[in-house]
Structure formats: structure tokens, C-alpha cells
BAFI-3210 file (N, C-alpha, C; in Angstrom, 3 decimals, decimal comma, padded with zeros to 6 digits):
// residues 106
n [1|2|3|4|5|6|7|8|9|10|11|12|13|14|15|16|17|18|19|20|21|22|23|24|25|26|27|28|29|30|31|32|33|34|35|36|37|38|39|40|41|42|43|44|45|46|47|48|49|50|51|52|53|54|55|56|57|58|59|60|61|62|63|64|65|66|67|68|69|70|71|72|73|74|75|76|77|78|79|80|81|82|83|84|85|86|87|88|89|90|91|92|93|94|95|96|97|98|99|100|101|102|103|104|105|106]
n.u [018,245|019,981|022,555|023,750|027,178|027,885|026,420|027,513|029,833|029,286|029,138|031,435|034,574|037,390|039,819|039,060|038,172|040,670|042,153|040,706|040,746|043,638|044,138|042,486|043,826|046,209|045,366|044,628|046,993|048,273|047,727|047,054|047,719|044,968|043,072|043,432|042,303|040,055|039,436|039,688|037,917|037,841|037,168|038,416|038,443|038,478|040,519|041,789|041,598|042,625|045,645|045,750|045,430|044,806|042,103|042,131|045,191|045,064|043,917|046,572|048,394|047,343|047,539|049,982|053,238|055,585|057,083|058,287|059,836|059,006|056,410|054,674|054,909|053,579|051,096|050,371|050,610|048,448|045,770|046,092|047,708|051,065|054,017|056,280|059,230|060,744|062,752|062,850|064,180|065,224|066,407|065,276|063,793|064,417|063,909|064,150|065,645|066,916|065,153|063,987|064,483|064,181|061,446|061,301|062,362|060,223]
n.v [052,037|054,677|056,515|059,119|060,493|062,127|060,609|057,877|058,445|059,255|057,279|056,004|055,529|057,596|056,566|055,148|057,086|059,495|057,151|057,060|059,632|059,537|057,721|059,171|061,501|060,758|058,800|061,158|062,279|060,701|059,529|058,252|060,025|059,638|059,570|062,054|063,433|063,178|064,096|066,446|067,332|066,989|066,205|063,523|064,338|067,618|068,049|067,234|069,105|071,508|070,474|070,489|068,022|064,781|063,027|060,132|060,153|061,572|059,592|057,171|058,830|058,654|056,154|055,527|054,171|054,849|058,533|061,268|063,888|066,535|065,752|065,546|066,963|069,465|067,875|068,179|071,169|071,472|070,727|072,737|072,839|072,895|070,871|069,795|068,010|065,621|064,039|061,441|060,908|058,428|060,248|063,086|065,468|066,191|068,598|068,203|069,846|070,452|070,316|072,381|074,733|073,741|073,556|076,446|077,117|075,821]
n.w [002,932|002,298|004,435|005,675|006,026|008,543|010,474|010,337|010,788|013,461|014,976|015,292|016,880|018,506|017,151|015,176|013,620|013,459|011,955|009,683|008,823|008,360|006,388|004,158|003,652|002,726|000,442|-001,184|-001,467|-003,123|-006,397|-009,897|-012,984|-014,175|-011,987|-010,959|-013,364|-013,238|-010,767|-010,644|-012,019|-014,993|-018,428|-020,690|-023,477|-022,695|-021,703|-023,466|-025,576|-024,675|-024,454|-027,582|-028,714|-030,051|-028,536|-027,966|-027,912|-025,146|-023,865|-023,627|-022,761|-020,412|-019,566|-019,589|-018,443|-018,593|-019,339|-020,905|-019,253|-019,854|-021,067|-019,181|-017,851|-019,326|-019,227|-016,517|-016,737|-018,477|-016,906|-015,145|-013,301|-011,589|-012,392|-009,740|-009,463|-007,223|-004,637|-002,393|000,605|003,506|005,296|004,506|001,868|-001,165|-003,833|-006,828|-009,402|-011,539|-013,761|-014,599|-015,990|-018,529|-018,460|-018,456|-021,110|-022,959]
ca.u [018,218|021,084|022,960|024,693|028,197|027,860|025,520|028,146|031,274|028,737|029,067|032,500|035,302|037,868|040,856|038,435|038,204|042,084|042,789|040,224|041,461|044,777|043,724|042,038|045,365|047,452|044,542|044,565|048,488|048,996|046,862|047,736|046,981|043,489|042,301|044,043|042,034|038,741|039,624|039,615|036,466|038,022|037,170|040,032|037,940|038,776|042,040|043,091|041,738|043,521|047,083|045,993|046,022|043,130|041,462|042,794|046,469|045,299|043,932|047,245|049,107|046,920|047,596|051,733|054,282|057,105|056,824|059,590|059,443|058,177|055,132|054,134|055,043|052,537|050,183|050,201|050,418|046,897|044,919|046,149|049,122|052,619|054,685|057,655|060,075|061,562|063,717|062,475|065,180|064,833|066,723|064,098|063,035|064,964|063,132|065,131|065,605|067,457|064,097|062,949|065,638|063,716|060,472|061,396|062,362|059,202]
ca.v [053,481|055,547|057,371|060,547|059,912|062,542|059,633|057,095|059,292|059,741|056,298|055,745|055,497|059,184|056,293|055,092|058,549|059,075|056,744|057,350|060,730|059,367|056,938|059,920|062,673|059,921|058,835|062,377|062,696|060,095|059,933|058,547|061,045|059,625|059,814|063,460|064,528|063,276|064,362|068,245|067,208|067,080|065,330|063,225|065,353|068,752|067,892|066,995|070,495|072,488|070,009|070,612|066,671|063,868|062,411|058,789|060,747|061,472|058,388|056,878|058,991|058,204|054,800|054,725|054,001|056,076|059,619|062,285|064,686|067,410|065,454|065,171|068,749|069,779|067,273|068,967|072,435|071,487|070,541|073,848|072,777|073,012|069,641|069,145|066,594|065,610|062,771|061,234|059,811|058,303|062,129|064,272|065,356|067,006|068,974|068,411|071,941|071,055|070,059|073,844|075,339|073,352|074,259|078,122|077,356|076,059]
ca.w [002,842|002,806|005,701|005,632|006,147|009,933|010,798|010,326|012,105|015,140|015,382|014,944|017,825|017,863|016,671|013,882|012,558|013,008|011,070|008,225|008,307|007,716|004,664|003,227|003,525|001,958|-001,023|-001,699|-002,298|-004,152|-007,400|-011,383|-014,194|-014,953|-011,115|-010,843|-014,261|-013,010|-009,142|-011,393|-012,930|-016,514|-019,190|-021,532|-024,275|-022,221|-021,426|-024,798|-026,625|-024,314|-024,697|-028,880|-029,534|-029,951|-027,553|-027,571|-027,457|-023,352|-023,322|-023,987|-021,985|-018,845|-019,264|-019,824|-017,336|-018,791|-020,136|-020,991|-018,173|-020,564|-022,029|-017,840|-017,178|-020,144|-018,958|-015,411|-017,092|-019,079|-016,025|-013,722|-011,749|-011,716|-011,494|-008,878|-008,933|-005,510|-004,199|-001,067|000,944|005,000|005,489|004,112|000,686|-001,838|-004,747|-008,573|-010,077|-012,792|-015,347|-014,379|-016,915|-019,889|-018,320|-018,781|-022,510|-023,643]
c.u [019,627|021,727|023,670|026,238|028,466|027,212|026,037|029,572|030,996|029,344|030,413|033,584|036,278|039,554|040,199|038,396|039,478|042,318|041,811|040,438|042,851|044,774|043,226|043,622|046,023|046,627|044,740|045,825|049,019|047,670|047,736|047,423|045,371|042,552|042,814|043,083|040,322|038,414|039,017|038,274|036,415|037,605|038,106|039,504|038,580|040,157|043,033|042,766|042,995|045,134|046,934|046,334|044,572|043,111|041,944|044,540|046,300|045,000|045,482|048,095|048,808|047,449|049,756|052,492|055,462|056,686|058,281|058,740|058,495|056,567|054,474|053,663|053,512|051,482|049,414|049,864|048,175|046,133|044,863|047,062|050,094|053,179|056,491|058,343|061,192|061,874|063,071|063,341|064,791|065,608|065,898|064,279|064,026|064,201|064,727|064,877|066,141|066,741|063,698|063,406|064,514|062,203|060,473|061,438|061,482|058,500]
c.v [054,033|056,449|058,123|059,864|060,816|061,373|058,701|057,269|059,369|058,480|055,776|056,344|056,727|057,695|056,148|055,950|059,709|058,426|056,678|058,412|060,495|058,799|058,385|061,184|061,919|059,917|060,188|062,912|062,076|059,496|059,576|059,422|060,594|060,142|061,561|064,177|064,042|063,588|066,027|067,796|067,488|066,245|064,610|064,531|067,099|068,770|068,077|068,403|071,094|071,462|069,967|068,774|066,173|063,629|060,692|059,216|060,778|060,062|057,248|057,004|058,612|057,117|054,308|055,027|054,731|057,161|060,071|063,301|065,846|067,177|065,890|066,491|069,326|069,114|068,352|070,447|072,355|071,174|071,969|073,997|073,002|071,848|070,035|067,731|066,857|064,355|062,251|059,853|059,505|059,808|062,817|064,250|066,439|067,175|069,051|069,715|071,597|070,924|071,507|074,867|074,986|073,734|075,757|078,717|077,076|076,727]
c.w [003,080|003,642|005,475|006,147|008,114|010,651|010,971|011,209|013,038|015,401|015,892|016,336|017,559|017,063|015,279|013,206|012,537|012,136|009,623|007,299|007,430|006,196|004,104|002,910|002,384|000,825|-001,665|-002,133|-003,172|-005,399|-009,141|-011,945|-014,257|-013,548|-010,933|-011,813|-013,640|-011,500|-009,338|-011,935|-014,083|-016,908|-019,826|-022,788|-024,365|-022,308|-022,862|-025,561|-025,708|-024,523|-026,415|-029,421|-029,608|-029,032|-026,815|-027,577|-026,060|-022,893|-022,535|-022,822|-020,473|-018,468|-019,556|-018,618|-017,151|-019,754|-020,547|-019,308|-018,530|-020,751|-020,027|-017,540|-018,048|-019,807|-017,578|-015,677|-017,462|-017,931|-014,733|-013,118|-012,611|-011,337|-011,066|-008,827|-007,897|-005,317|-002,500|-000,361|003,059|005,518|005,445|002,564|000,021|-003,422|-006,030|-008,935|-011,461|-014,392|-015,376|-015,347|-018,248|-019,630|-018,851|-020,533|-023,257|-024,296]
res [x|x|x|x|x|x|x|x|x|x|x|x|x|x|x|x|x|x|x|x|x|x|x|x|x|x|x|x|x|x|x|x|x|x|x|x|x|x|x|x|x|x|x|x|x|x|x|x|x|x|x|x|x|x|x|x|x|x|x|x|x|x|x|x|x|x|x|x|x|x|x|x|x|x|x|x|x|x|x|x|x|x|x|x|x|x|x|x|x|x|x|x|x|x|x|x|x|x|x|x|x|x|x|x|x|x]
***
């Protein structure tokens, strides 16, 4: 039978649910395109009318390793968001500005 997941946290020690918290913060920031479009509860179907292409076009793109920054940006645009690119150095984090210029000219 199945247990509620409160049913399973009662149980559970306060480090155990520290650190599940933590696994979940992190799962939740880091994400490819395909878990990001079904995280939104898109379809590839949905996705691709509104980016104006076929269907095996998002496929495609879900699945490649290298984009242009544009195709990404438009990717991100079609689902809702806005993408940032940032540098993450043992210093702290520095956000790129200078793709935001070609963003504006679209």
C-alpha cells in the first residue's frame, strides 16, 4: 500500500530531512531542456508550435550538446523564461551581458 510522503518525513531523523531538502534545492537548479520542458508541463508538440518548427526539430534540440546561444535563448523564450549566462568562479558568480545586445535585436 502506499504512504503519503508526511508519513514517511514523520519518520525520518531532522538531518535526514536536511539533507533531502538539500538534494531537492540542488535537483531543482540544475535541469537539461527536456526535464525543464516537462518540469513546465509542456509538451515537445507545444513547445515546437509556439518556437514555429516541427516537432522532431525540439526533439533534436533537447537532445544536443552544443547550441548557438540564440537557438537556447529562443528555446527558453518559448517555454516562459528568460536565460542568463553567468561564470561561476571559487570568487563568486559573474553574469555575461554581452549576448543581451543580440537578444534586444531579435
Amino acid at each position: 500500500m502506499a504512504r503519503k510522503f508526511k508519513e514517511l518525513e514523520a519518520a525520518m531523523s531532522a538531518e535526514a530531512i536536511t539533507a533531502s531538502d538539500a538534494i531537492h534545492t540542488r535537483l531543482k537548479e540544475t535541469m537539461a531542456l527536456e526535464e525543464l520542458r516537462n518540469a513546465l508541463r509542456m509538451t515537445q508538440q507545444e513547445l515546437a508550435q509556439t518556437l514555429q518548427v516541427d516537432q522532431s526539430a525540439v526533439s533534436k534540440l533537447e537532445h544536443r550538446t552544443d547550441m548557438y546561444v540564440s537557438t537556447l535563448r529562443r528555446c527558453i523564450a518559448a517555454m516562459g523564461g528568460e536565460l542568463e549566462i553567468r561564470a561561476v568562479f571559487p570568487q563568486g558568480t559573474v553574469r555575461i551581458t554581452q549576448f543581451e545586445q543580440f537578444a534586444a535585436d531579435e
